[in-house]
C-alpha positions, 0 to 999 in steps of 0.5 A, spaced: 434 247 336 427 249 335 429 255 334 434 255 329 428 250 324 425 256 325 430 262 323 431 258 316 423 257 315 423 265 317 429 266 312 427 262 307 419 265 307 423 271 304 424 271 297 429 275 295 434 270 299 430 263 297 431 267 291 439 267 292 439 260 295 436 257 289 440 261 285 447 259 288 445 251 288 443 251 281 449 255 278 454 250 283 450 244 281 450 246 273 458 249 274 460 242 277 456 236 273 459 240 266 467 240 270 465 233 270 469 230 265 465 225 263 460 230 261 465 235 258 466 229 253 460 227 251 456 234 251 461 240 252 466 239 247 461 236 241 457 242 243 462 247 242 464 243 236 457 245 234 458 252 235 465 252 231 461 249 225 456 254 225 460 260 226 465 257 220 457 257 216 456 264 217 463 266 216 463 263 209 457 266 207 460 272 209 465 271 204 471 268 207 473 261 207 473 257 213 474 250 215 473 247 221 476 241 225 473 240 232 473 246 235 478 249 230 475 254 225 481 257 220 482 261 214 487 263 211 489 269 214 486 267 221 485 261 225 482 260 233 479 255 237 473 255 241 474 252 248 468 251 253 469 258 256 468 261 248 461 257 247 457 261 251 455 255 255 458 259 262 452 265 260 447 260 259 448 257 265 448 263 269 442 265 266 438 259 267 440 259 273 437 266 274 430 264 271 430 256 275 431 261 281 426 266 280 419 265 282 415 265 275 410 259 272 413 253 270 411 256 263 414 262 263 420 259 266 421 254 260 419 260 255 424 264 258 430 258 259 429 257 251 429 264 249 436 266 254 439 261 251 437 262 244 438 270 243 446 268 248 448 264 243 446 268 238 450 273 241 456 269 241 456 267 235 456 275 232 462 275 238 466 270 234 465 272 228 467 279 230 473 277 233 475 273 227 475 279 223 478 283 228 484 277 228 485 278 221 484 286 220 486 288 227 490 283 230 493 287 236 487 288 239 485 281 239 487 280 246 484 286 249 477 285 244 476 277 246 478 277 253 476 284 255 471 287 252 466 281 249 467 276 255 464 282 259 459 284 253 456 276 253 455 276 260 452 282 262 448 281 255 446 274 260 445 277 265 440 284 261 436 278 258 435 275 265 433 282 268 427 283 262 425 276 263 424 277 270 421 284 270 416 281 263 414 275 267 414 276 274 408 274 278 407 274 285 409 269 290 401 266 291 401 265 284 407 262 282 409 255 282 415 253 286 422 253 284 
């Protein structure tokens, strides 16, 4: 038994694996409670309802004239619905999970959590618009576009801004404060 105490206290002496653990609990635990569905009541879909509205804003500055109902933002020539995996919530999930994980200040975390999480939903706000209009001008690569092509973008998006927020303020274990 001593043993085995002290090959986790050996492996979780190693970073990259405390890394990996902290990584995984946070994204599991995060995946979880938002399944929930108290919390996909209360917080998920008023959120997404937030992000129809916001896109419907900025579509009708661009000049088309959208409405939103709920998570529905339509115009004449188009419509869609934003469902909880078009929110941009399962990308910030992951990239903050990443920088909760990462050994950095408490300081830099909570500056890397608040500027993932607004430069993500800006970028899935240009998704959205984007596919708008690819639904009303090119309507046969809607599909392809959503599901292929900006779901993979929006995640390696999360994912970059993860990598350049760990290389900008990656501090030594000594120095920073535990996850």
């Amino acid at each position: 038994m001593g043993s085995v105490i002290a090959r986790i206290r050996e492996l979780w002496g190693r970073p990259e694996v405390r890394f990996l653990i902290l990584f995984l609990t946070f994204l599991s635990v995060s995946f979880t409670v938002i399944a929930l569905n108290g919390v996909n009541d209360t917080f998920v879909v008023p959120y997404t309802a937030l992000i129809a509205r916001v896109s419907g804003v900025v579509l009708r500055i661009t000049g088309e004239p959208a409405t939103v109902v709920g998570c529905v933002v339509r115009s004449p020539r188009f419509a869609v619905t934003i469902f909880n995996g078009c929110n941009g919530l399962i990308t910030s999930l992951i990239f903050i999970s990443g920088v909760l994980a990462f050994p950095a200040r408490w300081s830099a975390k909570i500056i890397g959590v608040i500027g993932g999480l607004l430069a993500i939903q800006l970028i899935n706000l240009v998704r959205i618009i984007s596919l708008f209009y690819i639904g009303i001008f090119m309507p046969n690569l809607f599909n392809d576009a959503h599901i292929f092509i900006w779901q993979s973008l929006v995640i390696l998006a999360g994912v970059a801004l993860w990598i350049a927020w760990a290389q900008y303020f990656a501090v030594s274990d000594k120095t920073a404060d535990r996850a």
